[in-house]
DSSP file (Angstrom, degrees, kcal/mol; ACC not computed):
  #  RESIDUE AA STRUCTURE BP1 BP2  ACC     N-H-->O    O-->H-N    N-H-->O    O-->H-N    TCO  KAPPA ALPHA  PHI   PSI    X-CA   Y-CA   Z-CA
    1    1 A X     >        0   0    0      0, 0.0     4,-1.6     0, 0.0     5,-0.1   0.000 360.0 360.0 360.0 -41.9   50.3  -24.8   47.3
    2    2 A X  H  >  +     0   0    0      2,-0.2     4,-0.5     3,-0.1    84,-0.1   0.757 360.0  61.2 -78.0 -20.4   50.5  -27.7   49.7
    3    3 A X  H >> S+     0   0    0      2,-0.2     3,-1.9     1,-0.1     4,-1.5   0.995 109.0  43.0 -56.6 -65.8   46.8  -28.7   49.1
    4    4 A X  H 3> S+     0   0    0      1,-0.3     4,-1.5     2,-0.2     5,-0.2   0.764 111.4  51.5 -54.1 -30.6   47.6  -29.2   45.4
    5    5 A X  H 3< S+     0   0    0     -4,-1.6    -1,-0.3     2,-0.2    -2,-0.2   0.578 111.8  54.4 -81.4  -7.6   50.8  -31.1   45.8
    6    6 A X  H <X S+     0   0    0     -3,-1.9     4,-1.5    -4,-0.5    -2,-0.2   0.809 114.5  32.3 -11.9 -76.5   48.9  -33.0   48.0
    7    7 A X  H  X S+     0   0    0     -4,-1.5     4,-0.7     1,-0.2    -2,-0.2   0.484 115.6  54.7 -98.2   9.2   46.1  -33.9   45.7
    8    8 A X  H  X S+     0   0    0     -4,-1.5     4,-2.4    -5,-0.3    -1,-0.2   0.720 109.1  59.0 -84.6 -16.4   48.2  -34.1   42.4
    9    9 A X  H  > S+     0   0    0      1,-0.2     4,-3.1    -5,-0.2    -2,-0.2   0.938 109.8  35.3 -84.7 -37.7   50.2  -36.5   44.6
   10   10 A X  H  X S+     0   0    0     -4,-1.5     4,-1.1     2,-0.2    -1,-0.2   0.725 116.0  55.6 -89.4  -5.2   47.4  -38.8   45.3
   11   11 A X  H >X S+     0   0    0     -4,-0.7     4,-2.1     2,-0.2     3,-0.9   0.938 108.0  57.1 -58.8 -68.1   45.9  -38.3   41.4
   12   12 A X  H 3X S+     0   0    0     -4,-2.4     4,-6.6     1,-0.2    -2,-0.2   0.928 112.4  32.0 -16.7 -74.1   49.3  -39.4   40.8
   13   13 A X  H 3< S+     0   0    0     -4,-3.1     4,-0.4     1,-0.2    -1,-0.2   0.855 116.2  57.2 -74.2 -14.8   49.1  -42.9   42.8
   14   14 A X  H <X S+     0   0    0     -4,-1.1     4,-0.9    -3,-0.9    -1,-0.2   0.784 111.5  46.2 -70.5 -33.4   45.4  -43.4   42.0
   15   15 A X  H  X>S+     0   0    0     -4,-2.1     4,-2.0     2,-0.2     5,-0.6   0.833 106.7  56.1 -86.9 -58.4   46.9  -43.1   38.4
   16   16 A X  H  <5S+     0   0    0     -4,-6.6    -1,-0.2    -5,-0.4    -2,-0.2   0.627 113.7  39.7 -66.3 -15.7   49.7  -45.5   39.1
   17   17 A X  H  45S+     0   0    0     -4,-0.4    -1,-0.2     3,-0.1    -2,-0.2   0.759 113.1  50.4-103.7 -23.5   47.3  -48.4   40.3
   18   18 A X  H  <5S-     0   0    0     -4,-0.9    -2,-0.2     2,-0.1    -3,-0.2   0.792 107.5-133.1 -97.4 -14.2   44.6  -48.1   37.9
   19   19 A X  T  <5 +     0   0    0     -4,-2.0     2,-0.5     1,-0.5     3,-0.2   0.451  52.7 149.0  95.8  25.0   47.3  -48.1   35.2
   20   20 A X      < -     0   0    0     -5,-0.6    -1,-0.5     1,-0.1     4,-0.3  -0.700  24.6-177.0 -56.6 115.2   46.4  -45.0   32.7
   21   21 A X  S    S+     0   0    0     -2,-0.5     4,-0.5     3,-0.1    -1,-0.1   0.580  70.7  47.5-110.5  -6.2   50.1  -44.8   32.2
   22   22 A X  S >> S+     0   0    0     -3,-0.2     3,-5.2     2,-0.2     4,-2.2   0.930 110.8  46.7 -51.8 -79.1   49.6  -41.3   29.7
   23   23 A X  H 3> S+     0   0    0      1,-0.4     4,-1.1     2,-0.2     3,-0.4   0.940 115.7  55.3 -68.0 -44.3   47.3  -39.4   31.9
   24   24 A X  H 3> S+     0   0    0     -4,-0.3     4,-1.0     1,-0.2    -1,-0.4   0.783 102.4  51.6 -46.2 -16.4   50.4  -40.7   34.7
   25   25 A X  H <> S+     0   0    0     -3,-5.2     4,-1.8    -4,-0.5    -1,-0.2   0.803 115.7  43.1-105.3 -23.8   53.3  -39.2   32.8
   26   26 A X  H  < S+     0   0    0     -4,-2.2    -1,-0.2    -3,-0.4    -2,-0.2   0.749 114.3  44.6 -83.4  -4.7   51.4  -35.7   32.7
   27   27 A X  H >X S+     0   0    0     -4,-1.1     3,-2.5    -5,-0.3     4,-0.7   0.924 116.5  52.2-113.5 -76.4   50.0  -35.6   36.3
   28   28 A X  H 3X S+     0   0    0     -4,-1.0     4,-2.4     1,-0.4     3,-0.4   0.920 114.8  40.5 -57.0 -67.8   54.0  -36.9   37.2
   29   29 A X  H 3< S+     0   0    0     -4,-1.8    -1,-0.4    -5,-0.4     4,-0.3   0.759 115.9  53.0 -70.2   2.7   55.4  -33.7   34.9
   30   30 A X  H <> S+     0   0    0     -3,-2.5     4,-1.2    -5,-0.1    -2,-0.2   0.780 113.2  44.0 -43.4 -55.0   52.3  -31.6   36.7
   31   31 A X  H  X S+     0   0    0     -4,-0.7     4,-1.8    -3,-0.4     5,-0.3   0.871 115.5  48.1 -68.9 -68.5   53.8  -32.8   40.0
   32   32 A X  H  X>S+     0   0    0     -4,-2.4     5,-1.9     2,-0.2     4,-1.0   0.740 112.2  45.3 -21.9 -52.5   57.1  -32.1   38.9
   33   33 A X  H  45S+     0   0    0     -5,-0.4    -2,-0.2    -4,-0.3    -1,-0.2   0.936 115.7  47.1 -77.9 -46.1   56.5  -28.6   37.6
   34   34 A X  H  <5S+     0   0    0     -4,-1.2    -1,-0.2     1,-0.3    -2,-0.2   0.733 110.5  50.1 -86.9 -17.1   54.5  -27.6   40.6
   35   35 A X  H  <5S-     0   0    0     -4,-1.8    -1,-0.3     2,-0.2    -2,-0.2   0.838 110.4-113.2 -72.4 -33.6   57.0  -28.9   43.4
   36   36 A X  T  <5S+     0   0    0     -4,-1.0     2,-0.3     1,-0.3    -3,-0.2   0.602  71.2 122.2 106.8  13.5   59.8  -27.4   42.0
   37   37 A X      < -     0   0    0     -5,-1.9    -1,-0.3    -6,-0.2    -2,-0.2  -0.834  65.4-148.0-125.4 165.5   61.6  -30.5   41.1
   38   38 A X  S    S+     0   0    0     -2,-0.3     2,-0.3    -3,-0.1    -1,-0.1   0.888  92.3  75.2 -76.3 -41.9   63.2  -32.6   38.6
   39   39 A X        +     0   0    0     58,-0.1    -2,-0.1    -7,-0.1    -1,-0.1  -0.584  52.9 177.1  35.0  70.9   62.1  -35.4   40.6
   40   40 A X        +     0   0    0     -2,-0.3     2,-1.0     3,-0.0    -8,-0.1  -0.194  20.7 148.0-132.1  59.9   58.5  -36.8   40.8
   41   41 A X    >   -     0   0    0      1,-0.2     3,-0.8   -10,-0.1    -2,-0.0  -0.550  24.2-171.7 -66.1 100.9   58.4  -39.8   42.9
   42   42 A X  T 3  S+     0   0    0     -2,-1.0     2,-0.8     1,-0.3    -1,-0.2   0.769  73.6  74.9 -78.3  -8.9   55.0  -39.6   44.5
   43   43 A X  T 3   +     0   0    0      2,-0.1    -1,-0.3     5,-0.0     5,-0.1  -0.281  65.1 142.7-118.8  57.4   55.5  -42.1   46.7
   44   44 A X    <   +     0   0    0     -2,-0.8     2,-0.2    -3,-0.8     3,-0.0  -0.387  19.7 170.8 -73.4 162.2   57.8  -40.1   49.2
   45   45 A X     >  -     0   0    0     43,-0.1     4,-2.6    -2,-0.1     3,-0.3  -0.800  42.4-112.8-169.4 150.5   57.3  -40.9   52.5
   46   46 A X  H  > S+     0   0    0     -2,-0.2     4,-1.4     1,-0.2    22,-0.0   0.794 117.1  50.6 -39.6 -41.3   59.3  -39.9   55.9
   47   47 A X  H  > S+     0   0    0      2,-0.2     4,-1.8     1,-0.2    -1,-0.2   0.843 106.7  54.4 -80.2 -36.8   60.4  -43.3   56.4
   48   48 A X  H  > S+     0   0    0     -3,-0.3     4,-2.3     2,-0.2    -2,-0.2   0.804 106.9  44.2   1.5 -80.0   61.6  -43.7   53.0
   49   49 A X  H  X S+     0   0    0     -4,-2.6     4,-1.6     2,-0.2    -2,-0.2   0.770 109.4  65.3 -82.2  -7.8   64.0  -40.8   52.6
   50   50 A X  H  X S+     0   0    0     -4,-1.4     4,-1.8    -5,-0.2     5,-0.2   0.973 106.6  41.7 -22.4 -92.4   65.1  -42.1   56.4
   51   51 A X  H  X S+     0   0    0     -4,-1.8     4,-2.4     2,-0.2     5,-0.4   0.848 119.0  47.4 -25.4 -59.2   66.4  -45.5   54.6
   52   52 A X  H >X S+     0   0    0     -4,-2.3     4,-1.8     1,-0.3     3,-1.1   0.889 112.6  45.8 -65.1 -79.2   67.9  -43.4   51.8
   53   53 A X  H 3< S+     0   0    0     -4,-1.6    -1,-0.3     1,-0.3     4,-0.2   0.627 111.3  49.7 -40.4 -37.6   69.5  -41.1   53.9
   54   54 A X  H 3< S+     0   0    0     -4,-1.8    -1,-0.3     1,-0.2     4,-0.3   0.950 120.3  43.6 -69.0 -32.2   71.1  -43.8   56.5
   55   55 A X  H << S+     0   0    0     -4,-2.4    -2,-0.2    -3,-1.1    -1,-0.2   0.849 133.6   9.2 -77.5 -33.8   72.3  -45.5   53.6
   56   56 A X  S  < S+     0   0    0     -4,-1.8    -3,-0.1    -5,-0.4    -2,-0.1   0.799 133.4  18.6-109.8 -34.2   73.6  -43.1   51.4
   57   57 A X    >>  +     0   0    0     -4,-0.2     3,-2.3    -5,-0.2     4,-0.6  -0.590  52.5 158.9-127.1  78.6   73.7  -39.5   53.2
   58   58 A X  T 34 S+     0   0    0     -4,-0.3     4,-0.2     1,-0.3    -1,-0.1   0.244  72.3  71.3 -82.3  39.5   73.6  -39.7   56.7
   59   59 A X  T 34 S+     0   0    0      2,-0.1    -1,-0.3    -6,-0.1     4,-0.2   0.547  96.4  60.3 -88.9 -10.9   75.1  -36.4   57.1
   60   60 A X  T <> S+     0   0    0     -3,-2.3     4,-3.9    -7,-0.2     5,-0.2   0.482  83.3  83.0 -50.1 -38.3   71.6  -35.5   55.8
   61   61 A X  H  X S+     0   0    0     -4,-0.6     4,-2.2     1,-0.3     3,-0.4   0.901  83.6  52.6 -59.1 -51.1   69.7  -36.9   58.6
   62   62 A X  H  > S+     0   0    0      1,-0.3     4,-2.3    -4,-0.2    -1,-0.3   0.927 109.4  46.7 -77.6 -39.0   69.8  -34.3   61.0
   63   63 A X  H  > S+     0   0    0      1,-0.2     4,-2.5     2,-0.2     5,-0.5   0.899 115.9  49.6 -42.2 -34.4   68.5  -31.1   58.6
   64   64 A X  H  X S+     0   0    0     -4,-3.9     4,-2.1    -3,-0.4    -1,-0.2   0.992 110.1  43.1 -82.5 -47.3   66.0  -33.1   57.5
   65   65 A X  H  X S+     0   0    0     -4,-2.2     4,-3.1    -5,-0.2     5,-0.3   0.964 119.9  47.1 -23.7 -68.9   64.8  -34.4   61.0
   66   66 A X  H  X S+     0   0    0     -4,-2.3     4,-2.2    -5,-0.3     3,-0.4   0.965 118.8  37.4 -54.0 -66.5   65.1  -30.7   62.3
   67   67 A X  H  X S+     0   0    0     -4,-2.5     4,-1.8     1,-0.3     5,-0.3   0.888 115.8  58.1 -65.7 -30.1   63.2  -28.9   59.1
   68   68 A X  H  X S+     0   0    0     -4,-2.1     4,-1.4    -5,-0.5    -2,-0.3   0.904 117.7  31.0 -73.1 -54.2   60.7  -32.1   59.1
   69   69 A X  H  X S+     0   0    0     -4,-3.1     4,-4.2    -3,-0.4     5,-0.2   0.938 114.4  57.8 -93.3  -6.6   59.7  -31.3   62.8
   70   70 A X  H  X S+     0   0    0     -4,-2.2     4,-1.3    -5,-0.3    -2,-0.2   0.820 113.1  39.4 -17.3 -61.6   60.0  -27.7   62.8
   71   71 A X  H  X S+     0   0    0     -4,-1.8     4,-1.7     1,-0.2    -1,-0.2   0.805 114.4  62.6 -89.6 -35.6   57.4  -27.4   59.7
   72   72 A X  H  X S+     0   0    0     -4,-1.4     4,-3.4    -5,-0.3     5,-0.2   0.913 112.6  29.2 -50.6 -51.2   55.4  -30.1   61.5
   73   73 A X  H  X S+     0   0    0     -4,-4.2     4,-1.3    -5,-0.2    -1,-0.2   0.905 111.5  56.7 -72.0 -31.8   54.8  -28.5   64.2
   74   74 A X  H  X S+     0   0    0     -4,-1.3     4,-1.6     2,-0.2    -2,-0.2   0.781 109.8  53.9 -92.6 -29.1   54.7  -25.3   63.3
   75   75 A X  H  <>S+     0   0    0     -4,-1.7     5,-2.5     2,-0.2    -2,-0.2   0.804 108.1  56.2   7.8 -70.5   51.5  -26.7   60.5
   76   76 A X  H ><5S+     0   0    0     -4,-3.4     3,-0.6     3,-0.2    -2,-0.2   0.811 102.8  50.2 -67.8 -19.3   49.9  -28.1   63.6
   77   77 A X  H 3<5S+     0   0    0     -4,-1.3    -2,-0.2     1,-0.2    -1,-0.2   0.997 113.9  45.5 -54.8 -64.6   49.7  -24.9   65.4
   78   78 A X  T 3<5S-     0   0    0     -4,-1.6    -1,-0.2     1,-0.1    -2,-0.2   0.317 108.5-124.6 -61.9   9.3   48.2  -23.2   62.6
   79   79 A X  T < 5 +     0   0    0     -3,-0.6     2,-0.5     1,-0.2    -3,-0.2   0.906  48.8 161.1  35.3  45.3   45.6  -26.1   61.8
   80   80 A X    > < -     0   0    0     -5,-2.5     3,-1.8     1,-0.0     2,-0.3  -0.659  43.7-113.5 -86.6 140.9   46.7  -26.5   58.3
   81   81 A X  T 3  S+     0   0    0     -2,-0.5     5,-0.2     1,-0.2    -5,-0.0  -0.473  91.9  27.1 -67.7 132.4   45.5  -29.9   56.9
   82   82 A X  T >>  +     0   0    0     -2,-0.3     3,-3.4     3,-0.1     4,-0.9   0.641  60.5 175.1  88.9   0.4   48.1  -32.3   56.2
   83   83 A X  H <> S+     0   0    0     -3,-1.8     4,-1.5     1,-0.3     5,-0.2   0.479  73.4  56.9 -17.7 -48.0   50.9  -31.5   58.3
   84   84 A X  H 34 S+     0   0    0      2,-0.2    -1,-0.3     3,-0.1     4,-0.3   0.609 109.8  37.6 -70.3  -5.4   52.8  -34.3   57.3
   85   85 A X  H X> S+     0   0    0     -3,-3.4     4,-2.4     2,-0.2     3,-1.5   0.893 112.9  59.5 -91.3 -54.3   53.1  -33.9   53.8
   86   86 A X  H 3X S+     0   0    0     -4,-0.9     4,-1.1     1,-0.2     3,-0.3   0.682 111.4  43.2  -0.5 -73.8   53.4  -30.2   54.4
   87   87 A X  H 3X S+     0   0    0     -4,-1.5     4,-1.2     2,-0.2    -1,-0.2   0.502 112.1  55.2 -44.4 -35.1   56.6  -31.2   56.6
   88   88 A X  H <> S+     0   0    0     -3,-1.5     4,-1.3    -4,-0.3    -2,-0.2   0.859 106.1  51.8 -82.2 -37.3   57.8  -33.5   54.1
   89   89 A X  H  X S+     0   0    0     -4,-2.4     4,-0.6    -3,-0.3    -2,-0.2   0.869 111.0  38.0  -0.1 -94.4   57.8  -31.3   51.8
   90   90 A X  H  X S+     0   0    0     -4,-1.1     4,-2.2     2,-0.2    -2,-0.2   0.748 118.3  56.7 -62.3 -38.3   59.7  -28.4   53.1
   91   91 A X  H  X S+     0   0    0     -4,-1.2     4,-1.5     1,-0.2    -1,-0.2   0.900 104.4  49.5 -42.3 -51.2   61.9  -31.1   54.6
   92   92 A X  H  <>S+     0   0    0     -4,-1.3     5,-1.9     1,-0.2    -1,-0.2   0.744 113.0  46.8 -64.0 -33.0   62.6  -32.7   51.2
   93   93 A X  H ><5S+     0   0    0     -4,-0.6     3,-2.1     3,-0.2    -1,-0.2   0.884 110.0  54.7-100.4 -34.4   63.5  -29.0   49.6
   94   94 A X  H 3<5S+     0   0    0     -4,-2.2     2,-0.4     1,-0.2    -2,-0.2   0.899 112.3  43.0 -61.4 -73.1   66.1  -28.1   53.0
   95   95 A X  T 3<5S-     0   0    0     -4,-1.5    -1,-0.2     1,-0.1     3,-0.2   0.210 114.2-131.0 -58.1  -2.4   68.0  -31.4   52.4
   96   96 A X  T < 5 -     0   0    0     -3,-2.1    -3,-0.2    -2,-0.4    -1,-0.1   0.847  41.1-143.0  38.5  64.3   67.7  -30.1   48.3
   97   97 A X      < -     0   0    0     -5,-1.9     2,-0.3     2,-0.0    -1,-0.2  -0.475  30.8-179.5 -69.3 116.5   66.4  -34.1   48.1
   98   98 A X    >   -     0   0    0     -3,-0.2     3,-0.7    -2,-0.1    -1,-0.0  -0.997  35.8-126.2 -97.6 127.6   67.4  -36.2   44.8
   99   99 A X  T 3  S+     0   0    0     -2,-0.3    -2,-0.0     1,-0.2     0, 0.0   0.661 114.8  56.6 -40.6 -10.9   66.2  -39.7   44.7
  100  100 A X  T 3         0   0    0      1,-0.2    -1,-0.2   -44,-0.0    -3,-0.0   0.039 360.0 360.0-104.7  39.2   69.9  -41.0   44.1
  101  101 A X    <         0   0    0     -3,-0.7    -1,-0.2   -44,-0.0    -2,-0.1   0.660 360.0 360.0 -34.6 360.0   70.5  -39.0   47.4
């Protein structure tokens, strides 16, 4: 599951630079469908929902830290590829992350 949200995620931004913006709004509701969210900002990033969070929820910050290294770590034990998006993930879904966090 995290390989595909993975690579729909970087179809996604490959999509968003070369400027198909069709085949983007279906690989974004693809993205959507298959993360589980309403939500299809590809261009999450750790540091990102940081900023959001000090600014809008810090009350957020520490679940998200915690599930974020938790899943991290527990990803590198197992040698799954991708640990950080893997971790960002699961992070994003503990903190039940909307972009107007």
């Amino acid at each position: 599951m995290y390989k595909i949200l993975s690579e729909l995620r970087n179809i996604c931004k490959d999509l968003k630079i070369f400027g198909d913006k069709k085949l983007l709004d279906k690989a974004l509701c693809a993205y959507a469908a298959v993360s589980n969210s309403d939500h299809s900002n590809v261009d999450l990033s750790y540091t990102y929902i940081m900023r959001k969070l000090r600014k809008d929820s810090p009350e957020k910050i520490n679940k998200f830290q915690t599930s974020f290294k938790k899943t991290f770590d527990q990803a590198l034990d197992e040698g799954l590829e991708n640990p950080v998006e893997i971790a960002l993930m699961t992070a994003v879904k503990a903190i039940n992350w909307k972009e107007d966090a």
